[in-house]
C-alpha positions as CSV (number, residue, x, y, z in Angstrom):
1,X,0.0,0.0,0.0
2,X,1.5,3.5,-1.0
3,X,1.5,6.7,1.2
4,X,-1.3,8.2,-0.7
5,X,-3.6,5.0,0.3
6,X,-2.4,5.3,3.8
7,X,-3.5,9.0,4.0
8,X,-7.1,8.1,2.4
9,X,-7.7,5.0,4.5
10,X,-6.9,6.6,7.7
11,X,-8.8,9.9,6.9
12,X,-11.6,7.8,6.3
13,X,-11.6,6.0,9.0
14,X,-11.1,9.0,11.6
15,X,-14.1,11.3,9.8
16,X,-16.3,8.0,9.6
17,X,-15.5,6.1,12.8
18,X,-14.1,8.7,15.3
19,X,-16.3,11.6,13.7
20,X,-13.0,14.0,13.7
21,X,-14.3,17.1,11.5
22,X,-12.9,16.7,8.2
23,X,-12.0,20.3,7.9
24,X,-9.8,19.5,10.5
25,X,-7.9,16.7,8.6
26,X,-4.0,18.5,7.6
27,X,-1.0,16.6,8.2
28,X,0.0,18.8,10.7
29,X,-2.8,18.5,13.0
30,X,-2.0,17.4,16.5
31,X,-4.0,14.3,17.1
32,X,-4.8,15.1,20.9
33,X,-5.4,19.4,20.7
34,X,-6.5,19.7,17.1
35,X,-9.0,16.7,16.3
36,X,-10.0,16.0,19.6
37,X,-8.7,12.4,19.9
38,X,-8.6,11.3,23.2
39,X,-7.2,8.0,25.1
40,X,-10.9,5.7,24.4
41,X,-10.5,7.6,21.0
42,X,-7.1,5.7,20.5
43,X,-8.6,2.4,21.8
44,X,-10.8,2.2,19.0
45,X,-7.7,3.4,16.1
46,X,-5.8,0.4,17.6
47,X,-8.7,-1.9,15.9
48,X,-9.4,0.4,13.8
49,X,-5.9,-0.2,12.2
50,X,-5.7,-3.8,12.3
51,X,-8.9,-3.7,10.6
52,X,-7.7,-1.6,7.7
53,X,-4.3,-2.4,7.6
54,X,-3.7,-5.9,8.8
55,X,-1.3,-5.4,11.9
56,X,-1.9,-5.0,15.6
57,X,-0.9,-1.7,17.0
58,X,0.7,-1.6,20.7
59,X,-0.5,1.4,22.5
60,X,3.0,2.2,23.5
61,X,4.0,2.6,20.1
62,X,1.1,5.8,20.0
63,X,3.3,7.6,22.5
64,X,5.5,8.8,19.7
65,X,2.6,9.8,17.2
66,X,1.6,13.5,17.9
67,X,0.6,15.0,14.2
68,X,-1.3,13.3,11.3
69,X,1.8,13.0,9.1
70,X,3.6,10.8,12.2
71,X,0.3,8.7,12.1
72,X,0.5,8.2,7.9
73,X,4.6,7.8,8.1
74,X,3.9,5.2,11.3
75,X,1.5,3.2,9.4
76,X,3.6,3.2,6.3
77,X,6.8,2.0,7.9
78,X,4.6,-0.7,9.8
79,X,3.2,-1.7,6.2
80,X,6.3,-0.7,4.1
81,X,9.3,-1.6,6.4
């Protein structure tokens, strides 16, 4: 899966799951202070990703995602190592 599918998979998934406002959706949005996501937010992405992507997410391994772009380059390293 390339980058561009990453970024359209995920923002689908946060608008239609997580109901973050799509206006909201730049790669430099923090995930906590810009869209809102909180901690039972993240419980959900963690299935959320395996569901979409195929691999389990450790909730340590959030700790270092802040922004949108760290989410879409996370995922992409997962999926593209």
């Amino acid at each position: 899966m390339d980058i561009n599918e990453i970024i359209k998979t995920t923002n689908r998934f946060l608008i239609d799951e997580i109901e973050v406002e799509p206006q909201g959706m730049q790669p430099q949005a923090d995930l906590r202070e810009d869209l809102g996501i909180d901690s039972l937010d993240f419980v959900d992405i963690v299935v959320l990703v395996e569901r979409y992507f195929g691999f389990k997410l450790k909730a340590e391994e959030m700790g270092q995602v802040k922004t949108l772009e760290d989410f879409y380059r996370f995922i992409d390293c997962k999926l593209n190592p």
